[in-house]
C-alpha positions in Angstrom: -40.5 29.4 -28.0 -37.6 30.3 -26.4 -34.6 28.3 -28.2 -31.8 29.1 -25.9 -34.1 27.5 -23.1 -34.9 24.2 -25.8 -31.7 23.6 -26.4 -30.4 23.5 -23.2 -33.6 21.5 -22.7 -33.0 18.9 -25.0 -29.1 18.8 -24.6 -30.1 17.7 -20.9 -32.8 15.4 -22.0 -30.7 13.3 -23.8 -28.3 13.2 -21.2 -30.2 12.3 -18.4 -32.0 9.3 -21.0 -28.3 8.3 -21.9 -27.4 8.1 -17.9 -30.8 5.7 -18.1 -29.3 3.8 -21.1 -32.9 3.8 -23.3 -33.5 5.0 -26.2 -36.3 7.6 -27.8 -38.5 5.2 -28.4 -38.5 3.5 -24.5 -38.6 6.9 -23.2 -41.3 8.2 -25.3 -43.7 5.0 -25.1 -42.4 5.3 -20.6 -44.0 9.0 -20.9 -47.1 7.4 -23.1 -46.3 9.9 -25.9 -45.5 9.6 -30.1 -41.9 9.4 -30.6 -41.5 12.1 -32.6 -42.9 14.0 -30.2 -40.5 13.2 -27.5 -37.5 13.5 -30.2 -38.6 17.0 -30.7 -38.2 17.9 -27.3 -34.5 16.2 -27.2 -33.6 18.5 -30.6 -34.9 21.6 -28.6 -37.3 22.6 -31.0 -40.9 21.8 -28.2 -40.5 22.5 -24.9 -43.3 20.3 -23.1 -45.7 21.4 -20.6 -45.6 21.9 -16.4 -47.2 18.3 -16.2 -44.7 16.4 -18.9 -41.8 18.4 -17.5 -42.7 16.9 -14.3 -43.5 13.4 -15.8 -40.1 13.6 -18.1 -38.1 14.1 -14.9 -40.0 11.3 -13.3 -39.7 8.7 -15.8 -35.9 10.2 -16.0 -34.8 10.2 -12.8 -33.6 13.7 -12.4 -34.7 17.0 -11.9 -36.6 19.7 -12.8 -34.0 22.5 -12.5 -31.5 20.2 -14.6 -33.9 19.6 -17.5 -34.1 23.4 -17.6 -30.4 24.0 -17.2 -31.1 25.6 -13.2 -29.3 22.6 -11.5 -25.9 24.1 -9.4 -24.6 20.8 -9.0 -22.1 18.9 -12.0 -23.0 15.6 -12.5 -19.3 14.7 -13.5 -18.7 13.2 -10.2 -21.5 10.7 -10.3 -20.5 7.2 -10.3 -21.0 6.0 -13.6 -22.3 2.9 -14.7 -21.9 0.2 -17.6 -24.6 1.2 -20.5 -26.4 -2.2 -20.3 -26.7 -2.5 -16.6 -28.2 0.9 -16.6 -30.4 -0.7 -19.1 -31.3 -3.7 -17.6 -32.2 -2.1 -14.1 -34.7 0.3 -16.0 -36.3 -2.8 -18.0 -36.3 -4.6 -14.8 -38.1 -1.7 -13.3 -41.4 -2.1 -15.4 -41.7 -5.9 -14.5 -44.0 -7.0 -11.8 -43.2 -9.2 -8.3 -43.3 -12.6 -10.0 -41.2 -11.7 -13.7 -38.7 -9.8 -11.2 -38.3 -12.5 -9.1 -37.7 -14.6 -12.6 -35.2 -12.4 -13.8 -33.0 -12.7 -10.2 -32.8 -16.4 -11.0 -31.7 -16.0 -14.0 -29.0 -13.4 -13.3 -28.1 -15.5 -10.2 -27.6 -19.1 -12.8 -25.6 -16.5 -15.4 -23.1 -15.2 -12.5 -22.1 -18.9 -11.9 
């Protein structure tokens, strides 16, 4: 394996789940994989295959070419957002019509 490439790898893995605010475990049991596989991949020492790279960016919300360390652009200027938002919008993501709809009302009682 190439370790330049899995560092750089799982340096940008962790960032991009950090931008998503979940942790290991939610992002392993997102790609349906061990955890201890996934945290391999984040300490560079597994680099995953074409189809989990694919899924890992997926489930992540970035790209490719970033996971890889091939993305031009800096994602410095991105607007950044509270950790526990991030975290609630990515729970809220895996609910269905009728839990969603739940959780709105509830949001919408808490804001008052």
């Amino acid at each position: 394996m190439d370790e330049e490439l899995g560092a750089t790898f799982g340096k940008a893995l962790r960032e991009a789940r950090a931008r998503r605010g979940l942790t290991q475990v939610e992002v392993a049991s997102l790609l349906d994989m061990h955890p201890m596989v996934y945290s391999r991949m984040e300490r560079g020492k597994m680099l995953p295959r074409v189809s989990t790279l694919r899924k890992v960016a997926t489930v992540l919300r970035t790209s490719t070419d970033e996971l890889l360390g091939l993305a031009r652009e800096s994602r410095s200027g991105a607007k950044k957002q509270a950790p526990l938002l991030r975290r609630l919008v990515t729970l809220s993501e895996t609910l269905d019509e009728e839990k969603l709809k739940a959780l709105v009302i509830m949001a919408g009682a808490l804001g008052r």
